[in-house]
N, C-alpha and C positions, 0 to 999 in steps of 0.2 A: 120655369123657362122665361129668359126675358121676353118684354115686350116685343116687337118688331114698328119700327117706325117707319111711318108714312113715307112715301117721295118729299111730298112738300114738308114734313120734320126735317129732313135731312139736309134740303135745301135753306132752308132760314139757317139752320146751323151752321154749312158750310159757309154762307154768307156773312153769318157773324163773325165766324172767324177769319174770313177776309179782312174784314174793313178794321179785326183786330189786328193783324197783321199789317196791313198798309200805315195804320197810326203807330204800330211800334214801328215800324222800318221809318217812319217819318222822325221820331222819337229820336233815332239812333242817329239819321243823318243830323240833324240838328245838333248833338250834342259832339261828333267826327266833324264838323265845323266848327264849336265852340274849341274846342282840344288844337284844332289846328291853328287857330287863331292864337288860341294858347302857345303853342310851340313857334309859331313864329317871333311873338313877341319877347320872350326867353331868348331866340336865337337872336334877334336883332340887340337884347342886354349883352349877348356874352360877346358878340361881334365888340360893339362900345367899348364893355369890358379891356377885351383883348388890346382893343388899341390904345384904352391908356395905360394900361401898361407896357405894351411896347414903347409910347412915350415919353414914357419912365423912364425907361433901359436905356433909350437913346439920349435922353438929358445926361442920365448918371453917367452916359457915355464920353460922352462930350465934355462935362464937368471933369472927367479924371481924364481926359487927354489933357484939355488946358491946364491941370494942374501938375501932373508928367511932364508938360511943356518948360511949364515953368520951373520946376524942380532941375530938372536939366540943364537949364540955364542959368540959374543960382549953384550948381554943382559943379558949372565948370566954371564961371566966374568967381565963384572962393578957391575953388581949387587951385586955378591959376594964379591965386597971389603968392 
């Protein structure tokens, strides 16, 4: 038959596993701040990201109007001779 343990066994034990527990939960917040610190930085790359490329689109944009422009305008002036 097992032992049976004292009040005060039981007490140091449950204690220990307190202050084990308060340092894991400490353990975990710490590392739910590392992560988020993480994800924010990743989001603030892909924001960046995003907007050179939208950059992009709007150059390429721009570049094939004026060159539509111009094409139009060389298309009717040969055309017309």
């Amino acid at each position: 038959m097992p032992e049976e343990k004292t009040t005060r066994e039981m007490v140091y034990e449950i204690s220990r596993d307190v202050k084990w527990i308060c340092r894991t939960l400490g353990e975990m917040q710490e590392q739910a701040g590392d992560h988020e610190d993480r994800l924010r930085s990743l989001e603030g790359w892909r924001e960046r990201k995003t907007g050179e490329e939208q950059r992009a689109c709007r150059i390429g944009a721009g570049a094939g109007g004026l060159v539509g422009g111009v094409v139009a305008v060389l298309v009717r002036v040969i055309g017309g001779w």
